[in-house]
C-alpha positions in Angstrom: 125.6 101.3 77.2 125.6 104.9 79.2 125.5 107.6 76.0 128.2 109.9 75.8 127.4 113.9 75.3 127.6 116.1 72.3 130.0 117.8 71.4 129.5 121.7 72.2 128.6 122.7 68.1 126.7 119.7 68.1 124.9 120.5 71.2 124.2 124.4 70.2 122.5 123.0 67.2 120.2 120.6 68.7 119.6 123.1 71.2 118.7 125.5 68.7 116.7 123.1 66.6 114.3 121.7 69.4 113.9 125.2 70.6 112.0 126.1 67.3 110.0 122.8 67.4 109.2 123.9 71.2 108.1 127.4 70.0 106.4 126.3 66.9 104.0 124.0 68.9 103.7 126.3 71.8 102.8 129.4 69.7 99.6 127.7 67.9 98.5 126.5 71.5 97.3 130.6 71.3 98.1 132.2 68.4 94.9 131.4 66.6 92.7 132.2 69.3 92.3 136.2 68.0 91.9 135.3 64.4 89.1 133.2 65.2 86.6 136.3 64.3 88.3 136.8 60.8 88.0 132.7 60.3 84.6 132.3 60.7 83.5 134.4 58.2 85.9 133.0 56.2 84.1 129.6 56.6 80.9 130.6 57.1 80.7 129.3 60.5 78.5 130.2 63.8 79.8 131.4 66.7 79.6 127.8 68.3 81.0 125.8 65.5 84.1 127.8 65.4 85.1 127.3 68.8 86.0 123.7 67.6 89.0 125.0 65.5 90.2 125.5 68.9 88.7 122.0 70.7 89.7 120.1 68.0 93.3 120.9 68.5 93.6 120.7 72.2 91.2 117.4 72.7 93.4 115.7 70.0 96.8 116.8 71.9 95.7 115.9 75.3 95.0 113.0 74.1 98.4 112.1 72.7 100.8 113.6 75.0 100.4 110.5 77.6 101.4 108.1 74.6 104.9 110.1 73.2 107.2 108.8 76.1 105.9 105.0 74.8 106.2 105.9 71.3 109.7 107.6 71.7 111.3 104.4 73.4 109.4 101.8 71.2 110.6 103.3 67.9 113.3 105.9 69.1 112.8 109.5 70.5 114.6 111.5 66.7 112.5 109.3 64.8 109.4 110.2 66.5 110.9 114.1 66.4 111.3 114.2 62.7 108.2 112.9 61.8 106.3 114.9 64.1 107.9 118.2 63.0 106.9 117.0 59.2 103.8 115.8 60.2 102.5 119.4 62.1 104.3 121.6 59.3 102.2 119.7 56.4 99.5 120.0 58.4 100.1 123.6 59.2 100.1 124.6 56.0 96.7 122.6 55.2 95.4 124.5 57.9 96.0 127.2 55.8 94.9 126.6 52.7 91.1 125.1 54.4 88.7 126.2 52.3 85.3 124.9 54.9 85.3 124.5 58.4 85.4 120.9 58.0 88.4 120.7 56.5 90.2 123.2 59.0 88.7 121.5 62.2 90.3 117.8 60.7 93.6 119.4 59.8 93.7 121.2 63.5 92.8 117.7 64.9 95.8 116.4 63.3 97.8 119.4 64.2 97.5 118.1 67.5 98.2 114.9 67.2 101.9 115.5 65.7 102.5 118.2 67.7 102.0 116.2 70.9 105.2 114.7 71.2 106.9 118.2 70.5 107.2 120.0 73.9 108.3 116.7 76.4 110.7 115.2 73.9 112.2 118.8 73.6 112.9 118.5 77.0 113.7 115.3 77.3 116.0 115.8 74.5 118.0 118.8 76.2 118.2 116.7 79.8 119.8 114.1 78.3 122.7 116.0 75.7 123.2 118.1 78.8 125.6 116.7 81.4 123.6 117.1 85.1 125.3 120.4 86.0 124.3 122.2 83.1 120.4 120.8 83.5 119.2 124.2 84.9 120.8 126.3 82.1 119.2 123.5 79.6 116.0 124.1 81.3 116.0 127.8 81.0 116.4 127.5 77.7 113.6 125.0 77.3 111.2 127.0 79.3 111.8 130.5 77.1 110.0 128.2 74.0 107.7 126.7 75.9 106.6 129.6 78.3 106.9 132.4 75.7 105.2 130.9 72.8 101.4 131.0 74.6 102.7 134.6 76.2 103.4 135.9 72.6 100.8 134.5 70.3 97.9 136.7 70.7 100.8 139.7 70.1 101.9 137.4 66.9 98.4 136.2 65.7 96.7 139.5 66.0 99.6 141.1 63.6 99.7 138.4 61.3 95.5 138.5 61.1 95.9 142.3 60.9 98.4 142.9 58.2 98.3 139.8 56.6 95.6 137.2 57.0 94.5 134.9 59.3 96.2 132.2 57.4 99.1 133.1 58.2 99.2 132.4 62.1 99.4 128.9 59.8 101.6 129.3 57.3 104.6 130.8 59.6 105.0 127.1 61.1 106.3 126.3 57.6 110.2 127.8 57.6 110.4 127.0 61.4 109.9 123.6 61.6 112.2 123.4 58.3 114.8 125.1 60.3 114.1 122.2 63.3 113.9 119.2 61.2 116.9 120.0 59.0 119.1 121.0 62.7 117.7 117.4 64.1 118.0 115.4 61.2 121.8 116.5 61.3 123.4 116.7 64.8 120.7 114.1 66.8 121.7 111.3 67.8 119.0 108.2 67.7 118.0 107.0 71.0 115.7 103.9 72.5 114.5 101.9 75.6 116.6 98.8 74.9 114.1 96.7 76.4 111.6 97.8 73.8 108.3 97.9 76.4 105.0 96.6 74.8 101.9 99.0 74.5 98.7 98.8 77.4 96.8 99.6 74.6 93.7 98.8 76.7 95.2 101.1 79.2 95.5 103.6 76.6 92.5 103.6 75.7 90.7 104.3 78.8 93.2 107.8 79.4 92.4 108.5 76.3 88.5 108.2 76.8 88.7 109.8 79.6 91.0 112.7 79.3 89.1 113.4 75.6 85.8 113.7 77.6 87.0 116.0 80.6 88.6 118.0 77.7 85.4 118.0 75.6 83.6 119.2 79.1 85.9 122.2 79.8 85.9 123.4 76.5 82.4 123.7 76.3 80.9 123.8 79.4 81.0 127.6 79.3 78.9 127.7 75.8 76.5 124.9 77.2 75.4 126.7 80.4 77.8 123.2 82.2 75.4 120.6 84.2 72.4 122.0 83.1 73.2 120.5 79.4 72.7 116.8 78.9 76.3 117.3 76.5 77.8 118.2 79.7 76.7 115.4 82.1 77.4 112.6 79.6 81.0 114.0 79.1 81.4 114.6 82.8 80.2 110.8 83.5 82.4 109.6 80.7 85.2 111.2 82.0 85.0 109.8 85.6 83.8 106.3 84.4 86.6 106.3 82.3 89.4 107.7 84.8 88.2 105.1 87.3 88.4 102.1 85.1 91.8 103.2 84.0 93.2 103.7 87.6 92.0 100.1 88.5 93.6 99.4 85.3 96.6 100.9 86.2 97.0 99.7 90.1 95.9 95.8 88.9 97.7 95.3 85.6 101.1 93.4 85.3 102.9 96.2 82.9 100.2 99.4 82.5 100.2 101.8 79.8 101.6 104.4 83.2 104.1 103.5 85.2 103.7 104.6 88.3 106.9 104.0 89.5 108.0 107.4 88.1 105.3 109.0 91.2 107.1 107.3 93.9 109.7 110.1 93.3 108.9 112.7 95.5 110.2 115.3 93.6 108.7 114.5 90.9 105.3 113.9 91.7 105.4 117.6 93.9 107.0 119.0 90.7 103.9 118.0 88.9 101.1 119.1 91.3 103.6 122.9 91.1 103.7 122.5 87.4 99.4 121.6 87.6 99.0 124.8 89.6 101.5 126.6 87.5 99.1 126.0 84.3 96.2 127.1 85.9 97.6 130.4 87.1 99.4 131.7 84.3 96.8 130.4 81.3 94.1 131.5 83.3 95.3 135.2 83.6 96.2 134.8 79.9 92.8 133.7 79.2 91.6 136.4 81.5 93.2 139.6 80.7 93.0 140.0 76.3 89.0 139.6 77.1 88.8 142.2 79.7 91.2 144.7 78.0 89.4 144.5 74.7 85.6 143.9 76.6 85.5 146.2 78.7 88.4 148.7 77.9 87.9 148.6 74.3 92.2 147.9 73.5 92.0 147.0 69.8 93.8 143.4 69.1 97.3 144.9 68.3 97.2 147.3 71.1 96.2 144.3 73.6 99.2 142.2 72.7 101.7 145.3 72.9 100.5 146.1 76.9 100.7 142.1 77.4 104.3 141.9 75.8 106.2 142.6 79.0 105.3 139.8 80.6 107.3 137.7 77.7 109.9 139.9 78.3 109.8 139.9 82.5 109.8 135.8 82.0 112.8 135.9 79.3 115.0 138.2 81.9 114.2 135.7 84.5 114.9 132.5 82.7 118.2 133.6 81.6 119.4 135.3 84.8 118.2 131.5 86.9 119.7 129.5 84.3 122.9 131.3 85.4 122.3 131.3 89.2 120.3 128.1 89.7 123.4 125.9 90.1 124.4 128.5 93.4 121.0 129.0 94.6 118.7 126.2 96.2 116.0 125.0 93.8 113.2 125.6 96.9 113.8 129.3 97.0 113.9 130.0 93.1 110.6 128.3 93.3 109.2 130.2 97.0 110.3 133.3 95.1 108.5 132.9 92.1 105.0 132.3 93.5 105.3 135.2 95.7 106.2 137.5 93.1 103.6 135.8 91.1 101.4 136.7 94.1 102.3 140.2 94.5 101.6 140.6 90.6 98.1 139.3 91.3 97.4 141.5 94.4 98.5 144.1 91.9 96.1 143.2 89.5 92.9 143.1 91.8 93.5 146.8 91.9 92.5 147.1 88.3 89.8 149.4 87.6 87.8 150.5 84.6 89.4 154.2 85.0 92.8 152.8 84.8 95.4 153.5 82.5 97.7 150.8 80.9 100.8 151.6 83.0 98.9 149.2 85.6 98.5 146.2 83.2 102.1 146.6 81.8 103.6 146.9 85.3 102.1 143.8 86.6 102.4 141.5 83.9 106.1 142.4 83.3 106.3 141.6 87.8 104.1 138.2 87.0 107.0 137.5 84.0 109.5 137.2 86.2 107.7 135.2 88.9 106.7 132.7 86.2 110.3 132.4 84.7 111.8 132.3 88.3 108.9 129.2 89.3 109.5 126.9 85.5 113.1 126.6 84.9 113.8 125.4 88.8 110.4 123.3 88.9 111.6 121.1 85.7 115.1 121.3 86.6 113.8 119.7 90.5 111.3 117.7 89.1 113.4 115.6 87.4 116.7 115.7 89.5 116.3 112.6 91.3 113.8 110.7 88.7 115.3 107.7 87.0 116.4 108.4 83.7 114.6 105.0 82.8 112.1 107.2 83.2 112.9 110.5 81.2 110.6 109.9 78.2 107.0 109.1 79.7 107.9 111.2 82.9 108.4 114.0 80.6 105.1 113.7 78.7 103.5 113.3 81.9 104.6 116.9 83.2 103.4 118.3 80.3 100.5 116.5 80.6 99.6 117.6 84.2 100.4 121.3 83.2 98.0 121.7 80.3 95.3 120.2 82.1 96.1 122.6 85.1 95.7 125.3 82.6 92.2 124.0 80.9 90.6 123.5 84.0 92.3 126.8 85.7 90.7 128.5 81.8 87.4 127.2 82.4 87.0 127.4 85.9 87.8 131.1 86.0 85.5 131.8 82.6 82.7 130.4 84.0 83.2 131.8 87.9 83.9 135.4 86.2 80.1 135.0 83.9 78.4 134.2 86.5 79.6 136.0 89.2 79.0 139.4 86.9 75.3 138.3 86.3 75.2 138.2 90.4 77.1 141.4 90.7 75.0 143.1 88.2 71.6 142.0 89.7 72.7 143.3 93.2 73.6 146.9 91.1 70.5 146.8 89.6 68.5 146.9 92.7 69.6 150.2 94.0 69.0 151.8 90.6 65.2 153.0 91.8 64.1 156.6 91.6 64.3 157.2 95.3 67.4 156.6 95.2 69.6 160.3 96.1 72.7 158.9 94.5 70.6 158.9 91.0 71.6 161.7 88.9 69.0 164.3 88.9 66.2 164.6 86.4 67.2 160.9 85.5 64.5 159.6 83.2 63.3 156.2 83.8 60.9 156.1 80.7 63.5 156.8 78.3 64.8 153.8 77.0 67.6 155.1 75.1 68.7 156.4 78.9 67.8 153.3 80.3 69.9 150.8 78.4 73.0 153.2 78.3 72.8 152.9 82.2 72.5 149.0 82.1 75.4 149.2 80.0 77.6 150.9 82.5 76.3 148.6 85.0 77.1 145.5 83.0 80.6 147.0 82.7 81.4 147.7 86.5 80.0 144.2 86.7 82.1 142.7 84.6 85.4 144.6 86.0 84.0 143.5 90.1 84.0 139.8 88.6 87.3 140.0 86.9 89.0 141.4 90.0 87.6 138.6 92.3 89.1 135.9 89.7 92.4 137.8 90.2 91.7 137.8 93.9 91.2 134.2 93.5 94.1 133.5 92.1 96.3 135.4 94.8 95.0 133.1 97.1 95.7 130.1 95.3 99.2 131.4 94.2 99.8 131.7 98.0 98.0 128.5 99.0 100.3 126.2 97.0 104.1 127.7 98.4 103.7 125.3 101.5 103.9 122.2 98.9 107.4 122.8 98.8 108.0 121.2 102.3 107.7 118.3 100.5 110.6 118.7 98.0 114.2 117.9 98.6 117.4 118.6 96.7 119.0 116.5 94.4 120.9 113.8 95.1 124.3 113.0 94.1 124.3 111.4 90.4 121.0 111.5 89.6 120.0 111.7 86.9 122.2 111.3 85.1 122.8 109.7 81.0 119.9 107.2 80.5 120.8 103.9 79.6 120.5 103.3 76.1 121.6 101.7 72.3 122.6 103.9 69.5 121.0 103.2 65.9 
């Protein structure tokens, strides 16, 4: 039978409750990555082996997200809530209490495999309590956890690690998601797929195999120099093997593990390529700009996350004033507005310079806030406009899906461009640094190698700074490059949408 809605109490706590499940997971997608100095010498580990407190957790998540829509209308979308919420708030507070790398890297593994389901069914969740006119609103909402929580972590994490301990970017998972499963367990409603679909496990298995390798590549192509490692090629080979055998897989089987009906929706499938791009733009510049403040600026931690902060706040404005407008306002031009604010913010930020102040950095991200919140809420509330709501669950895990790998390869593809290109910008430098050169400061002593290597230091930092404002110049481009993709997007239809089919438990 077609669910009813909530009523509006109901609805406010289910809202609020999936909101802290959304933050919790989307806050430890960053918030660790600044205490990672203070936990290796807490365990002892090398520089390389700690990076896998970070892997471990996103290999494991990527890895799951494709499965949740499944799970969620096999054994029904609260039940897989609740025990995901438990399951990444034990684990969250293991994580804290690890006393060896070991034991951190396995509880961070299985951090990401509860916390999987977390972000889609939040937002599958608020799509279908909301009726189809108040979708935009529900999405603003959605978008302010799941936007926000990457924006604020470093801010969060480096406090926490500062004034408290770095086990505490752990421990404060703990009272949220008691706060989320005690509002779910209460005011949701059980839903399932009443025809009960059977698992592709063989199909799967191959996205799994293949999304774990490209993960495994991106995350450490950077530390392994890429193709020149034999790590590298073997996970890059795995990863298209894999990919290929699972879209045969997928185009030959009778019921696949994907059903691709859900991308013969054009909005939908455009949604995702927006939401792919999306990723790479905004995690990349997050990636981007805490290592060049605190590199090359020398911005302790604290002070890094306080000049980042107005970009939360320029995306929490803009969420709240589209969730009111978007139901006057076409979709298209939220979305056209967005990117080229985005833009502008970017052409803003290829002006940085290593004599700049941080009114430049606050202005900018605060401008690229409010292109991100006016691109997210309309993008989700488009994507799925016109989808089948037969389609809600594994459509939502999907979008997630295609964001977070937009952002890992937009991350590694803009740490390894801005590397390399400063070792090439450096060596160009470096050649006009010759005593017959009349810019040289007089009396410049070439034998000196205290003199010498404080030069080379300056050079390696106008380097870095050239490289960092050509990934931002990058980006621009790509920002710009995308807007003609919404052509293919139309507006929503009449009734779509709307109240999935279902049986109540």
């Amino acid at each position: 039978m077609t669910a009813g809605y909530p009523e509006p109490t109901a609805r406010r706590f289910i809202t609020a409750s999936v909101m802290a499940a959304t933050v919790m997971n989307s806050l430890d997608s960053t918030i660790a990555n600044v205490a990672l100095p203070h936990i290796q010498g807490s365990v002892s580990a090398s520089s390389e082996e700690i990076t896998w407190v970070l892997t471990s957790y996103i290999v494991a998540a990527a890895i799951m997200t494709p499965l949740t829509g499944w799970v969620a209308g096999r054994f029904g979308r609260k039940r897989l809530m609740l025990w995901s919420i438990v399951g990444f708030t034990l684990v969250s507070g293991l994580c804290g209490i690890a006393g060896s790398l070991g034991e951190l890297v396995g509880f961070r593994l299985l951090q990401g495999v509860f916390g999987a389901a977390l972000v889609p069914m939040s937002q599958a969740i608020l799509l279908d309590i909301n009726p189809p006119e108040r979708h935009g609103p529900a999405m603003a909402v959605w978008g302010m956890g799941a936007i926000l929580g990457p924006i604020i972590g470093p801010a969060l994490g480096g406090w926490l690690t500062d004034n408290l301990s770095w086990r505490w970017v752990f421990y404060i998972n703990l009272p949220i998601g008691l706060l989320a499963f005690a509002g779910l367990s209460a005011f949701l409603t059980e839903t399932k797929d009443a025809a009960r679909p059977r698992l592709d496990l063989f199909g799967f298995a191959l996205l799994a195999l293949a999304l774990g390798s490209i993960q495994l590549m991106l995350d450490r192509g950077q530390t392994k120099d890429w193709f020149s490692s034999l790590e590298i090629c073997i996970e890059a080979a795995l990863g298209l093997f894999f990919g290929y055998l699972f879209v045969v897989h997928t185009l030959t089987a009778r019921r696949p593990f994907i059903d691709i009906g859900m991308f013969k929706d054009r909005n939908f499938l455009t949604g995702s390529i927006f939401g792919f791009f999306l990723g790479t733009v905004l995690f990349g510049v997050l990636a981007l700009l805490p290592t060049m403040l605190e590199t090359l600026m020398g911005y302790p931690v604290v002070l890094t996350g306080l000049v980042t902060a107005p970009r939360g706040i320029g995306t929490l404005i803009s969420m709240i004033v589209v969730g009111r407008i978007i139901k006057k306002v076409d979709a298209r031009l939220l979305i056209f507005a967005g990117f080229a604010i985005a833009a502008y913010s970017l052409h803003i930020m290829s002006g940085f310079s290593l004599g700049m102040n941080e009114n430049l950095v606050i202005i900018s991200g605060f401008i690229q806030g409010i292109g991100t919140g006016l691109v997210f809420v309309p993008l989700t509330t488009i994507a799925f406009a016109t989808l089948d709501a037969k389609y809600r669950n594994e459509g939502a895990a999907m979008f997630t899906l295609t964001r977070n790998i937009g952002s890992a390869v937009g991350i590694s593809i803009l740490q390894a461009l801005t590397i390399r290109n400063g070792a090439t910008v450096h060596s160009r430098l470096v050649e006009g640094l010759r005593p017959d050169n009349p810019a040289m400061p007089q009396g410049f002593d070439f034998d000196l190698p205290s003199t010498v290597a404080a030069l080379n230091a300056q050079v390696s930092r106008q380097a870095a700074m050239v490289s960092y404002i050509d990934a931002f110049w990058l980006l621009f481009i790509l920002t710009l490059a995308v807007i003609p993709l919404l052509l293919l997007m139309r507006g929503p239809r009449a009734g779509a949408g709307e109240g999935p089919t279902i049986h109540m438990d």
